[in-house]
N, C-alpha and C positions, 0 to 999 in steps of 0.2 A: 265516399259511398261505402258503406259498411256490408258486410256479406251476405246479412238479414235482406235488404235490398236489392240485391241478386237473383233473379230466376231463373231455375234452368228445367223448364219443360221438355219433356218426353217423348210428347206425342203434338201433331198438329193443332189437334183440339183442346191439349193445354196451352200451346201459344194463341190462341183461338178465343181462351177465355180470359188468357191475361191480357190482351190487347184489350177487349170488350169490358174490362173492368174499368181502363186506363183513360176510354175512351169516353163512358160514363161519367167516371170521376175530374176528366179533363186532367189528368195526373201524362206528365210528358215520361217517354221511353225511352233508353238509352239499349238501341239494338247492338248486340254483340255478336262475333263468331267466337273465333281465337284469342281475338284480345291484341292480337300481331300489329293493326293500319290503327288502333285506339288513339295513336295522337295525328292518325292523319286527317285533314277537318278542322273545321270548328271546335272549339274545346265542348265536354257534354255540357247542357242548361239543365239535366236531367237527374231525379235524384233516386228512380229508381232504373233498373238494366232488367232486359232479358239476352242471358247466354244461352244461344244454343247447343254448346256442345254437347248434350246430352243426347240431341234427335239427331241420331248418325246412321250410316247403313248403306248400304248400295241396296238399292232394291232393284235392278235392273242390272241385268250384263249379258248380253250373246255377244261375244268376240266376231264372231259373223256378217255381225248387222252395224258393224261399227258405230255405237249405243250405246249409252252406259245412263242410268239414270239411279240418282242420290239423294239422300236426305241431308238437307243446308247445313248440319253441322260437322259433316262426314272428314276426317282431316282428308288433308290433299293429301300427307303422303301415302294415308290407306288405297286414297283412288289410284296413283300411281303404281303402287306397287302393285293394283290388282291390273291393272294394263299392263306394265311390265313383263308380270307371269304370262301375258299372250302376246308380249313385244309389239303394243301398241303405246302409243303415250298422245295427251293433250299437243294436241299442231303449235296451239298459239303462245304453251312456254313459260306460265306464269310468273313473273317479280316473287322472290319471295323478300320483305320488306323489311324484316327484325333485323338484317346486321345495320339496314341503314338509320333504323328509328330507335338503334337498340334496343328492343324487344324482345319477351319473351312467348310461347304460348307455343297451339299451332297452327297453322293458318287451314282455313277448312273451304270445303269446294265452295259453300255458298256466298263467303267471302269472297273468294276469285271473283262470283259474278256479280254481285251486288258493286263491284269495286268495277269491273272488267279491267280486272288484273290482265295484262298481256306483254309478253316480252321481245328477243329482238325477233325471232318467227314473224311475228305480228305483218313482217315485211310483206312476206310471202302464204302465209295462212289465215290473215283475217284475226279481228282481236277477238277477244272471249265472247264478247255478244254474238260477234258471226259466228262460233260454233255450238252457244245457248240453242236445244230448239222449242224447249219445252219449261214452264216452270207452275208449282204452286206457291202460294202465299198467302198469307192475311192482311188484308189493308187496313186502316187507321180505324174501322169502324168493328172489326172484329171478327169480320167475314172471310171464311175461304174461299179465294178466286183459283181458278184453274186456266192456265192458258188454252183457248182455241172452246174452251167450255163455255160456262155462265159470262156473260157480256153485262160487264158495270154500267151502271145507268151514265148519261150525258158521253161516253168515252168511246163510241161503238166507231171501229173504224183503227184505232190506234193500236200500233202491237204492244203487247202487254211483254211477251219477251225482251224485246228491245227496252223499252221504257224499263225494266227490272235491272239490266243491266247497266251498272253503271250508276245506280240511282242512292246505294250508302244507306242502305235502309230507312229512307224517305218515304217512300212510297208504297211499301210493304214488308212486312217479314218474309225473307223466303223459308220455304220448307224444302221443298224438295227442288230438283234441276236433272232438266234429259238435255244432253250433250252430245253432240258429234268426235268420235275419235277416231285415229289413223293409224297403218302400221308403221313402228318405228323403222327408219331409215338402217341399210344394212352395214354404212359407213360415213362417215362426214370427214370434210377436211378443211383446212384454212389453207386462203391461197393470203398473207402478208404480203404487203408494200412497204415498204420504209423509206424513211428521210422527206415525207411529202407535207406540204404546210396546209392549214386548213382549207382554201379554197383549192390547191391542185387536189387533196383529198375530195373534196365535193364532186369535184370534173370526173374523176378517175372512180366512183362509187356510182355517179349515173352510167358511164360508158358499161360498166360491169354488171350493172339492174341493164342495159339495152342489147347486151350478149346474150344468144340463147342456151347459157350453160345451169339458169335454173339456180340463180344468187339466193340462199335462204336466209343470210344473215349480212348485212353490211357497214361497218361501225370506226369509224375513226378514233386513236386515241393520240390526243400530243403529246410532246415528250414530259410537259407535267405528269401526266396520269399513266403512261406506259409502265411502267416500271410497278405501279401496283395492282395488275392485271396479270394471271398466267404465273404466280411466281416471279415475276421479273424475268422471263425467261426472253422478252421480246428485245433483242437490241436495234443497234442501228439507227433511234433519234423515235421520230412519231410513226407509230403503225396503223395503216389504212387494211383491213381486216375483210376478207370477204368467206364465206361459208358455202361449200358446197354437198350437198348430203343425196345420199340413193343408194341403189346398186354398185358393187366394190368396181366392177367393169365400167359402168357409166362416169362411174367419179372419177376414176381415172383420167380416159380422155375428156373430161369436162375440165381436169383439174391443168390439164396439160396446155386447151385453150385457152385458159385464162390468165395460166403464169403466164404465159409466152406474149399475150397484151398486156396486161399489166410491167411487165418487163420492160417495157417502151416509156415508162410513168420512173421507174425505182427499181431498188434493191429487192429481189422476191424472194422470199423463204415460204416452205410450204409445213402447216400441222400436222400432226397425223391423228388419229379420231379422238384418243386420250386428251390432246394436249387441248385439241379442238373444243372439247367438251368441257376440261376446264375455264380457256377461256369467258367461253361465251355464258359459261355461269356468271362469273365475275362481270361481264357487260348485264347482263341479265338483272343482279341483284345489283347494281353500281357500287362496286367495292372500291374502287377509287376514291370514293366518297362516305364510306360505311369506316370510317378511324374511329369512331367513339368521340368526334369531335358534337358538338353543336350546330356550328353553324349554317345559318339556313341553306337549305336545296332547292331547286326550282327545279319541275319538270316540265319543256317546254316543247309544245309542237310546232312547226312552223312550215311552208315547205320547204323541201329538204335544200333547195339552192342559197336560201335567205340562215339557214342556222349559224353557217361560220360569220355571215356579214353582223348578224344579233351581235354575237361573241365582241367580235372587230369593236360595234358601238360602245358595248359597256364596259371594256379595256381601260375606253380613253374616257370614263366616268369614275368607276369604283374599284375595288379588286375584285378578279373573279374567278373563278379555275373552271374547266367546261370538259366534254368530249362530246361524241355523236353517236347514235344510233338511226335505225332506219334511213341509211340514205343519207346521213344527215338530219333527216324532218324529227327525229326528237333528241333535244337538247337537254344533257344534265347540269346545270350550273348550281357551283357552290361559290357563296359571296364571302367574301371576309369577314365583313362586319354586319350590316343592318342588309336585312330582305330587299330592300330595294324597290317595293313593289309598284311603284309609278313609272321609276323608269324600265323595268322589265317589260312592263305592257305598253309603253310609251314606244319602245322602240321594235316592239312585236306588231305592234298597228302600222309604224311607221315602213316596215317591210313586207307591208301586204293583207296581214293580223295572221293568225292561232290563236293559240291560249295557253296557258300558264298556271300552273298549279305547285302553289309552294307545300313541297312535300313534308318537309321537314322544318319547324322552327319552334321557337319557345310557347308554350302557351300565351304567354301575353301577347305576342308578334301576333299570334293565330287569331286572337281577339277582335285585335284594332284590324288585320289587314284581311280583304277577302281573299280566302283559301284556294274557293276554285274562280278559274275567270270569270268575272263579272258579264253578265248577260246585257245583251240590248234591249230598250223596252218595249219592243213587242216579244220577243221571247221569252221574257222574263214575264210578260202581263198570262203569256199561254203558260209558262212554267206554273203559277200561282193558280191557275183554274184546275191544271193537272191536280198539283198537292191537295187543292179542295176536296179533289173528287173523289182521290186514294184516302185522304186522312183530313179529314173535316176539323177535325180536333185542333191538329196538330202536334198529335201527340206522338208520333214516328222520329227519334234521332230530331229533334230541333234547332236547329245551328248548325248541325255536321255540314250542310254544303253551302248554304245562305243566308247569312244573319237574318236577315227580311221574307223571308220563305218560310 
């Protein structure tokens, strides 16, 4: 795609008329933010782009009201930094995705939510749709919809926030997003377990989610992937990772509860907020897996008792290296060689189901195999009347989540 092909409107109403051209001409769209998740998806069918970078701005902020509302191409780290200055930050913690897809750019709020980017917070705060509260957009036919405003014909009934989230620019362009935020926490700390094997980690990550000490973060690493977390700074074999954040007095005796059970499990060392913070970056962006290597990633949900048995299955099938976040309930697996993807989902049904999303792989891999989990057919038959209704055309991102779609 040549740069002529490229557009980067300003204002609403210029994404407004470019959609409305697109949709005329039946000419398909390749929606962009940053440019950062570009090969995550379907590869584009599309041979012209709208970037929004260009339509940025916070146009909403009372620190007060805990509020922030932005224009879709706003970068994240502008929104951050504008929280920060009031020591509030987003709850839910967003991925950022370039060191694992190697990418460059910068990743922008409307990406978060088009994506519902969420990270290991996600536990404890709900992912980026649950702090979505508000959003605009233009749907496939050209039109500005406004959450809770103008109601789409056949669709009445359906959250239109919800449905935006998560949706990859399928179903509309966004423009703008009003979001929920929170004061940053006045300390956090990591209470470590060492030398535990994946299912005592599982046991010992639900006991610590059924403690009332208020877990914000909880993530297993084996001793594969230790060692490229934190610096290498974690010894003692595989570290089982728990997070505690608040007041410097509450974390304290929180943090004192929980070494002391946990103690009963393993080895405990405790973070202290620095180290904490680095951490949980690297679980966050999956640096364990962000080497500049290729080979495909799976991100996989599952509940969180079933992820190490997943693991256990596909050991004694392929190569595969893993850790855990959430509880266990999401799995990052990097495969050796081939995506794997029959038996990925093969043995995610077989423990109950989730779903699976290979994050990371070649364009051709991304071709032949479905990107995000495969849909059942009736939700896939409601998914198809949905896209109807946002984008008649089909001219919104075509392939980014459903070759068939």
């Amino acid at each position: 795609m040549s740069s002529a092909d490229i557009h980067y409107p300003e204002t609403e109403d210029e994404v407004a008329r470019l959609v409305a051209a697109a949709f005329a001409a039946k000419n398909p769209l390749e929606i962009r933010g940053g440019g950062t998740k570009a090969d995550l998806g379907g590869p584009s069918q599309s041979a012209s782009a709208i970037s929004m970078t260009k339509l940025t701005g916070i146009t909403n902020y009372d620190p007060s009201e805990l509020v922030m509302a932005a224009r879709a191409g706003t970068p994240l780290a502008e929104i951050e930094a504008a929280l920060a200055a009031n020591n509030q930050m987003l709850t839910f913690e967003p991925m950022d995705y370039r060191p694992l897809l190697g990418a460059t750019g910068e990743p922008t709020i409307g990406g978060v939510f088009a994506g519902n980017i969420s990270g290991p917070r996600r536990l404890s705060a709900g992912a980026a749709r649950d702090n979505l509260l508000g959003v605009r957009f233009v749907n496939g036919s050209g039109e500005i919809v406004k959450s809770g405003g103008r109601v789409m014909k056949n669709v009445t009934g359906l959250d239109l926030v919800k449905l935006m989230a998560g949706s990859w620019g399928t179903l509309g362009v966004l423009s703008e997003v009003i979001f929920k935020v929170l004061p940053r926490p006045e300390t956090s700390v990591t209470v470590v377990v060492s030398g535990l094997n994946d299912a005592e980690a599982a046991e010992a990550m639900a006991a610590a989610l059924m403690m009332s000490v208020e877990v914000s973060g909880a993530a297993h690493l084996p001793e594969s992937v230790v060692a490229k977390v934190a610096g290498g700074r974690l010894k003692g074999g595989p570290a089982t990772v728990l997070r505690l954040e608040g007041l410097t007095a509450s974390v304290k005796v929180r943090t004192e509860r929980l070494a002391a059970e946990m103690g009963r499990r393993g080895e405990v060392t405790v973070l202290d907020a620095a180290q904490t913070h680095e951490l949980w970056r690297d679980i966050r962006d999956v640096a364990p897996f962000a080497d500049g290597a290729s080979k495909p990633v799976w991100r996989v949900s599952v509940a969180p008792q079933a992820g190490h048995q997943l693991v256990a299955a596909l050991r004694l099938k392929t190569g595969v290296d893993a850790f855990y976040d959430w509880q266990g309930g999401l799995v990052w697996l990097r495969m050796e060689a081939d995506a794997e993807a029959d038996l990925v989902r093969q043995y995610i049904k077989a423990l109950g189901g989730g779903h699976a999303t290979l994050v990371r792989a070649d364009a051709a891999t991304r071709s032949s195999v479905p990107v995000f989990e495969p849909q059942p057919k009736a939700l896939e038959a409601l998914s198809r009347r949905i896209k109807h209704q946002f984008d008649p055309q089909g001219v919104l991102n075509p392939g980014r989540m459903a070759a068939t779609i």
